[in-house]
LOMARLUM-852976 format. One record per residue (C-alpha): residue in one letter; z, y, x. Coordinates in steps of 0.05 Angstrom, whole numbers, plus 5000, padded with zeros to 4 digits. Last residue first. Layout:
{site A,{Z,Y,X}};
...
This chain:
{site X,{5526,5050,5112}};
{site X,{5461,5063,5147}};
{site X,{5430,5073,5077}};
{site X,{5364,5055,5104}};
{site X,{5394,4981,5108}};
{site X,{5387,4980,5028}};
{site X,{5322,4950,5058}};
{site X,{5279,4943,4990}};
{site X,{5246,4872,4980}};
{site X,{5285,4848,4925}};
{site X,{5284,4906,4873}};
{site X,{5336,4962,4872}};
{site X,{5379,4969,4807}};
{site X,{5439,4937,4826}};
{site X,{5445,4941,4903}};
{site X,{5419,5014,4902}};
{site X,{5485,5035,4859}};
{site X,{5523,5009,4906}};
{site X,{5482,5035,4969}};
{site X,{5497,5105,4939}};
{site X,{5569,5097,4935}};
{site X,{5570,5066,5000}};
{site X,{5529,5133,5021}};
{site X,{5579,5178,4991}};
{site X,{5637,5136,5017}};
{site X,{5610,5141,5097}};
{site X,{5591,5218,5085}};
{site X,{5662,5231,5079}};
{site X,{5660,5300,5122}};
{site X,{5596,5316,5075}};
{site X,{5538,5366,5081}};
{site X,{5504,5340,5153}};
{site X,{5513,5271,5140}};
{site X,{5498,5267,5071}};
{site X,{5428,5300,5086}};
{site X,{5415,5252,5130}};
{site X,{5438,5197,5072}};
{site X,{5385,5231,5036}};
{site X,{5325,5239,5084}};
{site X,{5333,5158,5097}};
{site X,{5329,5144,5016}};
{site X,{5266,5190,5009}};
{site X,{5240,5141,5066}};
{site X,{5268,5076,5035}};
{site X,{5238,5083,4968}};
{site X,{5276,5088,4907}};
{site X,{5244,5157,4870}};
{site X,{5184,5106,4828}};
{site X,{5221,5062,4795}};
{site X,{5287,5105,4795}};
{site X,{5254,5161,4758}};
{site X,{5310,5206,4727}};
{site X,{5360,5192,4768}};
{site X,{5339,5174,4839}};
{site X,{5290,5244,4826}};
{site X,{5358,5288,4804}};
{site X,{5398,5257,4869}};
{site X,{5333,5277,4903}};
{site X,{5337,5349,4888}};
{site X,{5413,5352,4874}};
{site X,{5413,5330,4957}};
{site X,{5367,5396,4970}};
{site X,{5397,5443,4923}};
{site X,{5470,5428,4965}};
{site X,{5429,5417,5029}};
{site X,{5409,5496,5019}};
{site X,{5400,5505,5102}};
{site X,{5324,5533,5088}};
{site X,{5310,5477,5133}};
{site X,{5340,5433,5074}};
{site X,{5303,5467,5019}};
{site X,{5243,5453,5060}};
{site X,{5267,5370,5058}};
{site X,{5285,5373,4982}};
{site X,{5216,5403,4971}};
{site X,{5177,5345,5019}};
{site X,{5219,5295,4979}};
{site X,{5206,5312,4908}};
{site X,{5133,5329,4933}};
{site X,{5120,5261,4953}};
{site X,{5165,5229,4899}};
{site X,{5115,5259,4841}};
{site X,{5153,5221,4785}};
{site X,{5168,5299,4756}};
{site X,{5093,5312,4750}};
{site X,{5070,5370,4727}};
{site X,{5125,5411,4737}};
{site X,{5141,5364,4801}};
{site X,{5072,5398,4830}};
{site X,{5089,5465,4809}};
{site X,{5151,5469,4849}};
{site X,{5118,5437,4906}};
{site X,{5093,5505,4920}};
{site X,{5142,5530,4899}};
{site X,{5183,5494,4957}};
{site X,{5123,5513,5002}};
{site X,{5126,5591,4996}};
{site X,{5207,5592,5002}};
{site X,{5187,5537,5068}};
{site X,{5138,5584,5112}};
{site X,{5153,5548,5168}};
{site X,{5072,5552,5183}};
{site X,{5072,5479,5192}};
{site X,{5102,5481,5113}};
{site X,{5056,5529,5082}};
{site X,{5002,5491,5107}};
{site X,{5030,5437,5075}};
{site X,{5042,5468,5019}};
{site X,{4978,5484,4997}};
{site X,{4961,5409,5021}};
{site X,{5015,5385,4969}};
{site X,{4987,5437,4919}};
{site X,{4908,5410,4922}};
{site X,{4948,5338,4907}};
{site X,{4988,5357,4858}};
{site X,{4929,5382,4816}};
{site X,{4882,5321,4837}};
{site X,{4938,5273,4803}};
{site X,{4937,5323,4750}};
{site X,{4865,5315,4730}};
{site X,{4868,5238,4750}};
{site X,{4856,5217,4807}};
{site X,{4801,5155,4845}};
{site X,{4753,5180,4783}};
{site X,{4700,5196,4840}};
{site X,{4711,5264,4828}};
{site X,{4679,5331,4825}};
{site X,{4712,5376,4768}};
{site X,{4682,5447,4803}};
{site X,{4751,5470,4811}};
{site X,{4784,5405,4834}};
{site X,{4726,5396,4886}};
{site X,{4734,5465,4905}};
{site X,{4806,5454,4922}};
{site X,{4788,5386,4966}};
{site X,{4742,5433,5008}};
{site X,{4792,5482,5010}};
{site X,{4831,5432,5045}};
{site X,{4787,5413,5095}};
{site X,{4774,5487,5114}};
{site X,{4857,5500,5118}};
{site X,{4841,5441,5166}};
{site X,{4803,5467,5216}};
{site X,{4844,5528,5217}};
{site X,{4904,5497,5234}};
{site X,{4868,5460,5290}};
{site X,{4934,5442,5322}};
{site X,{4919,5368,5330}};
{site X,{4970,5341,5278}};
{site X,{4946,5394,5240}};
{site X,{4881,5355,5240}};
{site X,{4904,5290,5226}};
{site X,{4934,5331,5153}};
{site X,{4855,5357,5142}};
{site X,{4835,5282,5153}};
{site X,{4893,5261,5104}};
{site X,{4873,5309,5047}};
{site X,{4786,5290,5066}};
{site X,{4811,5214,5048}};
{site X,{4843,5242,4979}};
{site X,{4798,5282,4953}};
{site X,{4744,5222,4960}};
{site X,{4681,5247,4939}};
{site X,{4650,5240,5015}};
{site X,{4645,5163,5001}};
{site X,{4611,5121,5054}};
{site X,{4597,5191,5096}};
{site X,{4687,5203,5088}};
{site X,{4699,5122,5111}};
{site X,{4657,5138,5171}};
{site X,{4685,5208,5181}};
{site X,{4760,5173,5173}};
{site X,{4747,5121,5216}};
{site X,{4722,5157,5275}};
{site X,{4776,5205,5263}};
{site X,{4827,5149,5259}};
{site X,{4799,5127,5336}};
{site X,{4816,5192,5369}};
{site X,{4878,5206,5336}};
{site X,{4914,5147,5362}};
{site X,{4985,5178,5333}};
{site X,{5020,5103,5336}};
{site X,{5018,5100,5262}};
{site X,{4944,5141,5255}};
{site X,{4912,5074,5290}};
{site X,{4953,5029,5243}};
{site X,{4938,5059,5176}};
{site X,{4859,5075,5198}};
{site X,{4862,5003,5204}};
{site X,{4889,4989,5135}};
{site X,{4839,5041,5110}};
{site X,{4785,5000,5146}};
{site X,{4808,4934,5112}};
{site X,{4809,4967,5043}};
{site X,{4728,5002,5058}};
{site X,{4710,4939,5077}};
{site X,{4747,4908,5022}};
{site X,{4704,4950,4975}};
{site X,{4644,4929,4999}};
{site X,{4650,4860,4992}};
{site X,{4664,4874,4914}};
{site X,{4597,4918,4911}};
{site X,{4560,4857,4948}};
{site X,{4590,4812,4895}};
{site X,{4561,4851,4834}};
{site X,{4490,4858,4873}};
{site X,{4483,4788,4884}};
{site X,{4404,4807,4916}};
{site X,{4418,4731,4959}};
{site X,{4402,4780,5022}};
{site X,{4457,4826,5001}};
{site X,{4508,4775,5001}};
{site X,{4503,4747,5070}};
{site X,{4496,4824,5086}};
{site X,{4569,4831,5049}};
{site X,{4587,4772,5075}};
{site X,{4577,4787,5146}};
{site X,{4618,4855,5143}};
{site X,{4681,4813,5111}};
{site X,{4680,4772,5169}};
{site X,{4675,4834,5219}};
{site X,{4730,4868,5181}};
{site X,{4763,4807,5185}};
{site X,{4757,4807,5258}};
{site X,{4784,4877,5269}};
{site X,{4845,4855,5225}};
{site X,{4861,4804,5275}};
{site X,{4855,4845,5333}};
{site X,{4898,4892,5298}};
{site X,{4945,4848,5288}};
{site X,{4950,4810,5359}};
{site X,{4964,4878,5380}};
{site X,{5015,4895,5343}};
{site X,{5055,4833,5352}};
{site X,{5119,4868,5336}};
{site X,{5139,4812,5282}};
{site X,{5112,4850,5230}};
{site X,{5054,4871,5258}};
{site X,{5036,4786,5273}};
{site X,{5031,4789,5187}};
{site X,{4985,4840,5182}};
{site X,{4921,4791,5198}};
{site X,{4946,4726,5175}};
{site X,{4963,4770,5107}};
{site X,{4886,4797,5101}};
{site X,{4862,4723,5108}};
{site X,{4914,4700,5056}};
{site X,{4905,4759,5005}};
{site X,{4816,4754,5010}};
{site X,{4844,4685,4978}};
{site X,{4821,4615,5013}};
{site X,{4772,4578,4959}};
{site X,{4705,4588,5002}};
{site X,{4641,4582,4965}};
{site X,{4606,4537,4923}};
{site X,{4615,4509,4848}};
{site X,{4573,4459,4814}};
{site X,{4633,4411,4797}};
{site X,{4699,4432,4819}};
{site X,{4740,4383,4818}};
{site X,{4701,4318,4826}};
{site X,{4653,4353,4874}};
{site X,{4717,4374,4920}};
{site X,{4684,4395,4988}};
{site X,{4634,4437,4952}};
{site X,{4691,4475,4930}};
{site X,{4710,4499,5013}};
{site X,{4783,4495,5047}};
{site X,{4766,4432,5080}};
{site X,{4693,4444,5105}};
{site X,{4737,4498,5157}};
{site X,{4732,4568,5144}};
{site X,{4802,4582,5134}};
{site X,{4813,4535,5201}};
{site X,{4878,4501,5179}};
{site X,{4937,4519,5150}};
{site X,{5014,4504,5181}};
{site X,{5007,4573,5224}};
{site X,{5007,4612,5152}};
{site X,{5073,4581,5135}};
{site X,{5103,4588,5205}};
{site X,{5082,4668,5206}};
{site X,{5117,4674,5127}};
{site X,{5182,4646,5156}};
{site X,{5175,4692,5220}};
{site X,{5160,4746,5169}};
{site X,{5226,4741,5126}};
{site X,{5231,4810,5117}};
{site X,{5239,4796,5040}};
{site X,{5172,4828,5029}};
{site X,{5146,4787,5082}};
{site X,{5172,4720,5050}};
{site X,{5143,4742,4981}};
{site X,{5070,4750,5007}};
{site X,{5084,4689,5039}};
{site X,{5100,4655,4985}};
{site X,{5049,4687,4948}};
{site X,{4992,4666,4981}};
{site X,{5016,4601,4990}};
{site X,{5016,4589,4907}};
{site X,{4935,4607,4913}};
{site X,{4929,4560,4969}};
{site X,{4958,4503,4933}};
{site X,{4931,4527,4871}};
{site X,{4856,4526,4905}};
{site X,{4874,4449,4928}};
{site X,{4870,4422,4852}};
{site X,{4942,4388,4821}};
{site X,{4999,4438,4831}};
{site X,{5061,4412,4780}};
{site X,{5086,4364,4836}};
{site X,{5151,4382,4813}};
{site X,{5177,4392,4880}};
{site X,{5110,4434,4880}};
{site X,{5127,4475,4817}};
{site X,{5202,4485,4837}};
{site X,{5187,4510,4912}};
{site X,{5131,4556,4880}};
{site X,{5190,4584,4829}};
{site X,{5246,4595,4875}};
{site X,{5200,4634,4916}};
{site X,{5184,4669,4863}};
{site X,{5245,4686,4847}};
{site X,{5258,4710,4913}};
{site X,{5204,4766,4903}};
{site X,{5233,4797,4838}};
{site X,{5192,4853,4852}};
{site X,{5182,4872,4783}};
{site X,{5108,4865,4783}};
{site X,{5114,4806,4829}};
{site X,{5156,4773,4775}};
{site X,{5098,4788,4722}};
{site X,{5048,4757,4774}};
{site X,{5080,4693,4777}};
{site X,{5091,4675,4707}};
{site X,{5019,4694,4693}};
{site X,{5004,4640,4744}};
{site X,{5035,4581,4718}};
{site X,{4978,4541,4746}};
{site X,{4919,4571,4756}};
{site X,{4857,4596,4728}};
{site X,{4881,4576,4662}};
{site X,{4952,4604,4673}};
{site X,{4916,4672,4690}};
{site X,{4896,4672,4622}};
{site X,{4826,4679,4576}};
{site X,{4791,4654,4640}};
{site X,{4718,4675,4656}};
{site X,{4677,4654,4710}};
{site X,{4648,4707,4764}};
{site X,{4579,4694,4793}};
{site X,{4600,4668,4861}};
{site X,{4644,4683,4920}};
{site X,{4707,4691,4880}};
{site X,{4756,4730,4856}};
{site X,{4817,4723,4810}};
{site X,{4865,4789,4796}};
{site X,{4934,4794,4799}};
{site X,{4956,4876,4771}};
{site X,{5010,4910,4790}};
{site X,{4976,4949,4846}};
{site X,{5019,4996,4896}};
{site X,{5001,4982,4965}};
{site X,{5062,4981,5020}};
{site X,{5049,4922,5056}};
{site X,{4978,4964,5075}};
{site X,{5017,5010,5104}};
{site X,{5034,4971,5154}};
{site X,{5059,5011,5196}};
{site X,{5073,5077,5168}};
{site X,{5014,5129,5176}};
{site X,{5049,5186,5216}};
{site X,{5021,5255,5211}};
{site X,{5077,5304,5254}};
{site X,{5092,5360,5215}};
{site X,{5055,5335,5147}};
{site X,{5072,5262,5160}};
{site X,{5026,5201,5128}};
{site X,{5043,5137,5094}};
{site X,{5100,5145,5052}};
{site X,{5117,5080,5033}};
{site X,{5120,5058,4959}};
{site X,{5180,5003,4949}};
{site X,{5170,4966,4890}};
{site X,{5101,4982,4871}};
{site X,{5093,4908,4869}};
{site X,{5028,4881,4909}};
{site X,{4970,4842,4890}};
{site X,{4969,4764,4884}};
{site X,{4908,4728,4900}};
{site X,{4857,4682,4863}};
{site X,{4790,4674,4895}};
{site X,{4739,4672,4850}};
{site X,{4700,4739,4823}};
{site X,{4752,4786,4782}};
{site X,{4749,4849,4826}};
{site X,{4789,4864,4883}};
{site X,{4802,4937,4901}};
{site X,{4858,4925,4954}};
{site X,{4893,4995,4953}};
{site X,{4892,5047,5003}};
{site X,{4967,5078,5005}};
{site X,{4960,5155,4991}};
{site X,{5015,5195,5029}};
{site X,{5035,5263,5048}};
{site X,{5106,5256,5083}};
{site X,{5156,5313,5110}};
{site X,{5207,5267,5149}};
C-alpha cells in the first residue's frame, strides 16, 4: 500500500533507431515502504513523453519526426496523451493506405502497435504481432540490405523499443520466466554492442549503449524486487550503485530493500547518505533541488512509517506536498498513515484533494485501489461512491488505465 517509487527510464539518445517512449499516463508505484514491492513490469510504467530516433551510427539529423518517418509527430503527440487506440486506428489507416514506403517505418509503426496493444491489456494481440517478425538480427532487418534506400548506411533498423517489448511482453501474459530470460539476453546483446562499439573508439554511441544497460538492469532489478528476490536485486543494486554511486535515488530504494530485511539500521545509514548528498549539493542532475527535497523526506518518513510512528510521518510528508502538491507518492503514503491513524475522513479528502487538483499526475491505479479501500471501510454505500468515482475516471482517464481498480 505504502509505495516509494522511481520508474527507470529508457535514456535513448537521437542515433537511428526510431522508437516510441512511454505516456505518463498511468505512473506505477514501483517500490513498498512496509513490504518493498517493485510492480511487475515496471518498466511498462516509464514516464517519458518524448519519441526519440537512434541508431547504430553517427547520428543524422531530421528537422521533424515526420521526416524520419512517416506521420510520426502525429504519433508521438497521441502517445503523450495516452490516446493509445487512436493510434491504433492510425497505423491500421496508414498501411491500408499503403502510406509506409521503406522497411524501418514498418518496424517503427510495429513498435507502437504493440506498445499500444499492451497498454490496452491487449498482450496476447501484441505477443501474435511480435511472433509474425523474423530473426531481429536476421540480413533482413539490416540497411545494408536496402542499398537503394538507404545508401551508405549500416546497422540494424529494429528499435531498442521492439527488442525490449519481445522481452516484457511474455510478463504480461504470466510467462515470467520466459521474460526474464528474455531480458537477460538483451542485456547480453546490448553488453556486446557496447564492446562492439568501444573497439570502433564511437565514443557517443558507446555512452548510448551504456545507458540501456543500465535501463535493462533497472527493469531486471524491477522484476527480481516484484517477487521479493532480495538476494539477486542487491547484486544489482551495488553493481548499478559502483556504475553510478551519485544516484540519490538507486541508494533510496537499496536503503527501502533493506527494511524489507529488518536491517533498520542499515538503512537509516543509506539514507543519510542520500541526506548528505542533498546538503553538500551532489548530484548527477537525475533531480531537481526539490525533487531531491521530497525525496530525503519520503525516506524520513519511511522510517517513520516501519517504526508506526505515523503523526511523525504524515508531516513528514507534509513538507513534501508543500513543495510539491503533484507529489502522488507522498499524497498517497500520507493519506495511507492518516488511515492507520483511523482519520479515513482526512485520509479520503487527501486523495480526493490530489484527484482534483492534479488529475494528470494523482490517476494512477494504486492511489485509486487505497481509495475505494478507504470507501469501504468509511461508507455503508461504498458501491455509489465508487460508481461515482469510476464515472468521473471514465471521462478524464486516458486509454490504458484499468478503471477495474475501482472494483465497482
Amino acid at each position: 500500500m505504502f509505495t516509494e517509487s522511481s520508474p527507470a527510464m529508457d535514456p535513448d539518445l537521437p542515433e537511428s533507431e526510431t522508437r516510441p517512449e512511454f505516456n505518463p499516463s498511468s505512473t506505477d508505484s514501483s517500490a513498498m515502504a512496509e513490504s518493498t514491492d517493485a510492480g511487475e513490469p515496471m518498466a511498462f510504467e516509464l514516464a517519458s513523453s518524448q519519441v526519440t530516433s537512434v541508431a547504430d551510427l553517427p547520428p543524422e539529423r531530421f528537422n521533424s519526426l515526420d521526416e524520419l518517418t512517416h506521420d510520426l509527430g502525429s504519433l508521438h503527440e497521441l502517445s503523450t496523451r495516452g490516446s493509445w487506440q487512436a493510434i491504433l486506428e492510425k497505423i491500421s489507416q496508414a498501411r491500408a493506405l499503403f502510406l509506409l514506403t521503406k522497411p524501418h517505418e514498418h518496424l517503427t509503426y510495429l513498435t507502437y502497435q504493440v506498445m499500444a496493444l499492451a497498454k490496452l491489456r491487449r498482450s496476447d494481440e501484441a505477443a501474435h504481432e511480435l511472433n509474425s517478425l523474423h530473426d531481429f538480427d536476421g540480413t533482413h532487418y539490416r540497411y545494408e540490405s536496402f542499398p537503394e534506400i538507404y545508401p551508405n548506411r549500416r546497422g540494424s533498423m529494429v528499435p531498442f523499443s521492439l527488442r525490449w517489448l519481445y522481452a516484457l511482453i511474455p510478463t504480461k501474459l504470466g510467462n515470467r520466466q520466459e521474460g526474464l530470460d528474455r531480458l537477460y539476453v538483451l542485456l547480453d546483446f546490448v553488453r556486446d554492442r557496447i564492446r562492439e562499439k568501444e573497439s570502433q573508439s564511437l565514443e557517443s554511441s558507446v555512452e548510448l549503449w551504456k545507458k540501456r544497460e543500465t535501463f535493462v538492469m533497472n527493469c531486471l532489478l524491477g522484476f527480481h524486487l516484484g517477487h521479493k528476490e532480495f538476494g539477486v536485486s542487491l547484486d544489482l543494486m551495488k553493481e548499478l550503485i559502483n556504475r553510478d554511486p551519485l544516484d540519490p535515488v538507486l541508494i533510496s530504494k537499496l536503503g527501502s530493500v533493506q527494511m524489507q530485511f529488518g536491517d533498520v539500521e542499515g538503512a537509516k545509514t543509506t539514507f543519510d547518505r542520500v541526506e548528505k548528498m542533498l546538503n553538500e549539493g551532489i548530484s548527477n542532475g537525475l533531480l531537481n533541488e526539490i525533487q531531491f527535497n521530497n525525496l530525503v523526506g519520503r525516506n524520513k518518513a519511511l522510517v517513520y512509517v516501519v517504526a508506526k510512528d505515523y503523526v511523525s510521518a504524515v508531516r513528514e510528508y507534509d513538507k513534501c506536498i508543500e513543495r510539491d502538491n503533484s507529489d502522488i507518492i507522498a499524497v498517497n503514503n500520507k493519506a495511507l498513515c492518516l488511515m492507520y491513524l483511523r482519520d479515513l475522513s482526512d485520509a479520503i479528502k487527501v486523495m480526493e484533494s490530489a484527484l482534483e487538483r492534479v488529475p494528470t499526475a494523482a490517476l494512477n491505479e494504486s492511489l485509486v485501489v487505497n481509495l475505494c479501500s478507504m470507501y469501504e471501510l468509511a461508507y455503508v454505500n461504498h458501491t455509489d461512491v465508487k460508481r461515482t468515482l469510476n464515472n468521473w475516471i471514465a471521462r478524464v482517464a486516458p486509454d490504458d488505465f484499468d478503471s477495474s481498480c475501482t472494483r465497482v
